[in-house]
KEMIVO-6371 format. One record per residue (C-alpha): chain; x, y, z; residue number from 1. Coordinates in nm, 4 decimals. Last residue first. Example, Ala and Ser with C-alpha at 12.3 -4.5 7.8 and 13.67 -1.06 7.14 Angstrom:
2
c X Y Z k
A 1.3670 -0.1060 0.7140 2 $
A 1.2300 -0.4500 0.7800 1 $
END
This chain:
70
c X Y Z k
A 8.4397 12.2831 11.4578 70 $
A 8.1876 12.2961 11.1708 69 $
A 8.0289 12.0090 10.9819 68 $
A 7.8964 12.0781 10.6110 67 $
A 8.1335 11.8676 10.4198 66 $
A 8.3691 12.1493 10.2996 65 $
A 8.4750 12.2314 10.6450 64 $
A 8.2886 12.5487 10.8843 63 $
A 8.5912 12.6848 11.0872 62 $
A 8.5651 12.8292 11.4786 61 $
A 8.9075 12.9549 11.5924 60 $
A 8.9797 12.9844 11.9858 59 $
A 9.2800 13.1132 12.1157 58 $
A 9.1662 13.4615 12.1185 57 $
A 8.8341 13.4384 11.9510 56 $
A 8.9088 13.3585 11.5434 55 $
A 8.5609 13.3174 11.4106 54 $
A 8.4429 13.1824 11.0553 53 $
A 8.7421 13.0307 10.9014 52 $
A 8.6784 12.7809 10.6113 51 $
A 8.7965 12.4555 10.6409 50 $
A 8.9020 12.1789 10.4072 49 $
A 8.9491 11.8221 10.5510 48 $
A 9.2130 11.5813 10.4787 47 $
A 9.1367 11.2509 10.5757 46 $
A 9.3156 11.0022 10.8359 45 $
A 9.2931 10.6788 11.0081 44 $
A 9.3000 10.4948 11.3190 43 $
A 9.1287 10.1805 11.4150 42 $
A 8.9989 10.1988 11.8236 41 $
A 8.6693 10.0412 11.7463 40 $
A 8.6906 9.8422 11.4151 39 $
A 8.6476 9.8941 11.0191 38 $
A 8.6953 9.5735 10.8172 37 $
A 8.3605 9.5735 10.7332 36 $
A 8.4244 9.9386 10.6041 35 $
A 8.6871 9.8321 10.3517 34 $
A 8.9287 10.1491 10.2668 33 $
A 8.9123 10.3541 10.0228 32 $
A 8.5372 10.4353 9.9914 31 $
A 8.3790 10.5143 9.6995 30 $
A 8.3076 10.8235 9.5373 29 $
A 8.4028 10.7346 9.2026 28 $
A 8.7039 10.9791 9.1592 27 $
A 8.7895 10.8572 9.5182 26 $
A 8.7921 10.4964 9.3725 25 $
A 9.0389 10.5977 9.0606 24 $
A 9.2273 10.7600 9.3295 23 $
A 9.2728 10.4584 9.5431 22 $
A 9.3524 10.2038 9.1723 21 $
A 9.6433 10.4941 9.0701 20 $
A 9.7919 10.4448 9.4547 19 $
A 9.7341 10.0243 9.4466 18 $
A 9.9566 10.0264 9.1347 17 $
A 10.0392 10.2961 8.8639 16 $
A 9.8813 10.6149 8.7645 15 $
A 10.1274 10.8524 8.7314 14 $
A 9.9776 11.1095 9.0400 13 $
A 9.8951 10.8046 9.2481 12 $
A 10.2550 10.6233 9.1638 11 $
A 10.4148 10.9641 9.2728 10 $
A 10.1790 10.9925 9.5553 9 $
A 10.2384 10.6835 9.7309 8 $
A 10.6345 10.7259 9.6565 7 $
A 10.6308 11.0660 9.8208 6 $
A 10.3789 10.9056 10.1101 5 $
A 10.7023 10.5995 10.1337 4 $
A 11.0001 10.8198 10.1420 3 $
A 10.8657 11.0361 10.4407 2 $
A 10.7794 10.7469 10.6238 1 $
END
């Protein structure tokens, strides 16, 4: 799995293939996936940057850069 992300990036970072095509879409603000192919119980990811607001014992409250807050 390892192997394959690396090579994802590589080819994203070059510019070659399906990887260079996904970050030319992100750059556009379009989705990279197709939502009518989007179903109930479909799993994917997205990297999300957070900013720390309260740290209460165990419990850490962070704003992320999209306006939501957990």
């Amino acid at each position: 799995m390892f192997v394959d992300s690396a090579s994802f990036m590589l080819r994203a970072a070059v510019g070659v293939g399906a990887a260079a095509e996904g970050r030319e879409a992100a750059i556009r603000g379009e989705p990279l996936w197709d939502p009518k192919k989007l179903a109930k119980d479909d799993m994917f990811s997205c990297i999300s940057y957070v900013n720390v607001k309260k740290i209460e014992g165990k419990t850490v409250t962070v704003d992320n850069h999209l306006g939501g807050s957990w």
